[in-house]
C-alpha positions in Angstrom: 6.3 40.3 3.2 6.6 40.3 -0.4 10.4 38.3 0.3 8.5 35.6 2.4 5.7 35.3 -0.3 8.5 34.6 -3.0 11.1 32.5 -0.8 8.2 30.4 -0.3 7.0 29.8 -3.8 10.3 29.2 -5.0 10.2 26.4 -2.1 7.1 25.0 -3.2 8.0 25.0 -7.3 11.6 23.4 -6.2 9.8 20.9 -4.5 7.4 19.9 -6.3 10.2 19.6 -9.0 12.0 17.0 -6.7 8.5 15.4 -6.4 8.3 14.5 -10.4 12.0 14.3 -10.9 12.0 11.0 -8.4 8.4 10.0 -9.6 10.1 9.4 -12.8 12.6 8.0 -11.4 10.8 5.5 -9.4 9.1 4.4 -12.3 11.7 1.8 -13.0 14.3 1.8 -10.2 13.5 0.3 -6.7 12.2 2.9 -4.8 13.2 3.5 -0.6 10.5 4.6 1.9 10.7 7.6 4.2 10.7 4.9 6.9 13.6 3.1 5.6 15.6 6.6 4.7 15.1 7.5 9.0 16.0 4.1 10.1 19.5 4.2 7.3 20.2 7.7 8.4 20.1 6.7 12.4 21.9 3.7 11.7 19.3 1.1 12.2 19.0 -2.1 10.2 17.0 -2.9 7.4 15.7 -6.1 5.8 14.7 -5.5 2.7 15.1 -7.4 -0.5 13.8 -6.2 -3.4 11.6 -8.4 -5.7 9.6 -7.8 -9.4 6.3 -7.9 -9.0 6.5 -11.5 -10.8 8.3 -13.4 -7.9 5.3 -12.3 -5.4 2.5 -14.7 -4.8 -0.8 -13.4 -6.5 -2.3 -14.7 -3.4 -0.5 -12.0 -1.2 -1.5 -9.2 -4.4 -5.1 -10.5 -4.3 -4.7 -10.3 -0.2 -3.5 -6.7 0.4 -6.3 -5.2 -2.8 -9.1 -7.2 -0.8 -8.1 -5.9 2.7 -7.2 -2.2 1.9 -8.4 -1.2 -1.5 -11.0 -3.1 -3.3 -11.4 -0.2 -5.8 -7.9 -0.3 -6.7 -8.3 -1.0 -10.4 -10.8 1.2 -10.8 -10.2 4.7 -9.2 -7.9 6.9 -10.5 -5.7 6.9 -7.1 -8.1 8.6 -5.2 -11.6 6.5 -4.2 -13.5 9.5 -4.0 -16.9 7.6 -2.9 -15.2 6.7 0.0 -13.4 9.6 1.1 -16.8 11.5 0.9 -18.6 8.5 2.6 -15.9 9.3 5.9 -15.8 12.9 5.9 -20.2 13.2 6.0 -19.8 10.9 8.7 -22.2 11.7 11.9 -19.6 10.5 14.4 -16.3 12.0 12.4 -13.9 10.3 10.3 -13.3 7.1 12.3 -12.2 5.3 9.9 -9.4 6.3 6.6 -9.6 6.0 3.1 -6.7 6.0 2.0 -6.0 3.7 -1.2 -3.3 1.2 -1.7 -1.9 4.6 -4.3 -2.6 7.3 -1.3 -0.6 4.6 1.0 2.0 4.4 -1.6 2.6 7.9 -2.0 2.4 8.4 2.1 5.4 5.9 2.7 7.5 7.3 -0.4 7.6 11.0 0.3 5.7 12.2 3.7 5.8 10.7 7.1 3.8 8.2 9.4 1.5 10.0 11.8 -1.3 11.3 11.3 -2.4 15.1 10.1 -4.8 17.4 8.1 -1.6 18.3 6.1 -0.2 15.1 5.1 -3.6 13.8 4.2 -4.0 16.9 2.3 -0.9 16.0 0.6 -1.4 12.5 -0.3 -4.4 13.3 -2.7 -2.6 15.0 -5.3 0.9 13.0 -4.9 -1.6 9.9 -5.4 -3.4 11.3 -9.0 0.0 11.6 -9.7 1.1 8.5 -9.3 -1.9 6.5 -10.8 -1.1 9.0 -13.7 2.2 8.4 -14.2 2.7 4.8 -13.1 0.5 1.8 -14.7 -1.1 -0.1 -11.9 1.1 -3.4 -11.3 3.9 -0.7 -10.9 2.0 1.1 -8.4 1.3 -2.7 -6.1 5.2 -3.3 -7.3 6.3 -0.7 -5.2 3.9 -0.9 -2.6 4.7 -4.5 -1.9 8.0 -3.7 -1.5 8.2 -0.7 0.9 5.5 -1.6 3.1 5.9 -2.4 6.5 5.6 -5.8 8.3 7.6 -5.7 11.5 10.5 -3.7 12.9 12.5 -3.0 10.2 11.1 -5.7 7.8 10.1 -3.8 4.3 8.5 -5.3 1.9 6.6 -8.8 0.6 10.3 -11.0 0.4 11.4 -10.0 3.7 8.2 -10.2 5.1 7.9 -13.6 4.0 11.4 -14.8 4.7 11.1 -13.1 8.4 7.7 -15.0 8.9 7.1 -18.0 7.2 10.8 -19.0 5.8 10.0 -19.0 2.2 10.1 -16.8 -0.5 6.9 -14.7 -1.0 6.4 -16.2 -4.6 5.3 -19.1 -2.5 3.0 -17.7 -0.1 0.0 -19.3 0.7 -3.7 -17.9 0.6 -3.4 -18.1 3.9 -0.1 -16.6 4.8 -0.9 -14.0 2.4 -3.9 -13.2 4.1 -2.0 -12.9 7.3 0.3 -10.4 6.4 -2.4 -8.5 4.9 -4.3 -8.7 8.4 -0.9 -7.7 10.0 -0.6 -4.2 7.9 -2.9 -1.8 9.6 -0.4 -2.4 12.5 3.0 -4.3 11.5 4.6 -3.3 14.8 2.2 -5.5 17.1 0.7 -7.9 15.0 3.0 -10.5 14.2 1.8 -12.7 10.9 3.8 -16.1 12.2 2.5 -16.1 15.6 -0.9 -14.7 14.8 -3.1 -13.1 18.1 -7.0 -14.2 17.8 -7.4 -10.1 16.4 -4.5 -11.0 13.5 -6.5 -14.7 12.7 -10.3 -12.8 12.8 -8.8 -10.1 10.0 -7.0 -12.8 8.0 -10.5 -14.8 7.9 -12.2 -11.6 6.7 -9.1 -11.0 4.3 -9.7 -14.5 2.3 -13.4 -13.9 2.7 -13.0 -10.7 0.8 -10.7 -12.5 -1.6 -13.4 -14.4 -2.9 -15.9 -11.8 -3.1 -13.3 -9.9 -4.5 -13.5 -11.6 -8.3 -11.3 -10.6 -11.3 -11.4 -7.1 -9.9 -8.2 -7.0 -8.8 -6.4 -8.8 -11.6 -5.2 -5.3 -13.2 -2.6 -5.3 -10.2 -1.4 -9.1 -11.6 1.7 -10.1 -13.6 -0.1 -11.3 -17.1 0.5 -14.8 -17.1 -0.7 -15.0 -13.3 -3.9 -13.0 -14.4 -4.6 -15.1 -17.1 -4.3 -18.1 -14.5 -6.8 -16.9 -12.0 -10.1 -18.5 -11.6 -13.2 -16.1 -11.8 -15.0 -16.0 -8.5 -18.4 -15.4 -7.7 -19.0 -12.2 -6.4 -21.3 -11.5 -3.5 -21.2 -8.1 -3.4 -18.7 -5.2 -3.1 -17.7 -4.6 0.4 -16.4 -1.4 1.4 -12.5 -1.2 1.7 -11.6 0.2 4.8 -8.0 0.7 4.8 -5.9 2.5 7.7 -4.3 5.4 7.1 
């Protein structure tokens, strides 16, 4: 017993070893998903083309804070007033709340579906992260890994794949389509929009609006500098999928 007990710390401290060694590393080099490691290692294609965080659209940054995380610049990777508003739920946890960081630290080091343990996981990876990483790193990276159709990673290919531009010239309303597209990339397809993918993207630019200067700490400086105060009518809840 007393073998297992040691094997298996030595596993966890090796680990969690590996886990700073590449958060350091990802810090300032780009940075591959799980998703994209399967799909290289069973010889599948990828489109993904890397791009700094300046050569994406603030529209699409402003889009993806107001759809999954409108707490992003101010939590410390975890929205804790969320995640306790799901688990007292009466009818269960029917919905996640999982933050743009939580989301960022799922695709980088755990795995898609769903479970206690990778949930369990994701809260300390993402303190982590917020800790380590300033906060237009953390959308940097998650603009780039994130998926938006089979095989398409990231905000350039996405854009390229969809609309035929680059995504430094995404529209509000592109960007608010393919921030309506990422609860489910797979089926909802941001250039032939379904009535579902249109409803979310109209609630996506709604949320925009509402959404103010608070999401300007994920902006490149100049872009921040450039973007026109809002009104806001009150702080909806972000709802994002896990």
């Amino acid at each position: 017993m007393g073998r297992i007990v040691r094997a298996l710390t030595r596993l966890v401290l090796a680990l969690a070893v590996v886990f700073v060694a590449l958060l350091l590393l990802y810090r300032f080099v780009p940075a591959p998903s799980t998703l994209m490691l399967g799909r290289w290692a069973t010889f599948r294609t990828v489109e993904r083309d890397w791009v700094p965080l300046s050569q994406i659209s603030p529209h699409l940054i402003r889009a993806v804070i107001a759809s999954e995380d409108q707490r992003f610049c101010s939590h410390n990777g975890v929205d804790w007033g969320e995640l306790n508003a799901v688990l007292q739920d009466e009818d269960g946890p029917s919905r996640g709340a999982s933050t743009l960081t939580m989301q960022t630290a799922k695709n980088l080091f755990l795995w898609p579906s769903r479970s206690y343990l990778r949930k369990g996981l994701e809260l300390p990876m993402a303190l982590a992260i917020d800790l380590a990483w300033p906060k237009r790193r953390v959308i940097e990276v998650y603009l780039n890994i994130a998926e938006w159709g089979d095989g398409v990673f990231g905000a350039e290919a996405a854009a390229q794949r969809h609309f035929g531009k680059p995504a430094a010239r995404l529209t509000p309303a592109e960007a608010a389509r393919l921030a309506g597209a990422l609860p489910n990339p797979i089926l909802r397809n941001p250039s032939r929009p379904s009535r579902a993918l249109q409803a979310a993207a109209g609630r996506v630019q709604r949320r925009m609006t509402q959404l103010g200067p608070l999401g300007n700490c994920a902006l490149p400086t100049a872009a921040a500098a450039q973007t026109p105060l809002f009104p806001q009518h009150g702080l909806a809840r972000a709802r994002a999928s896990v």
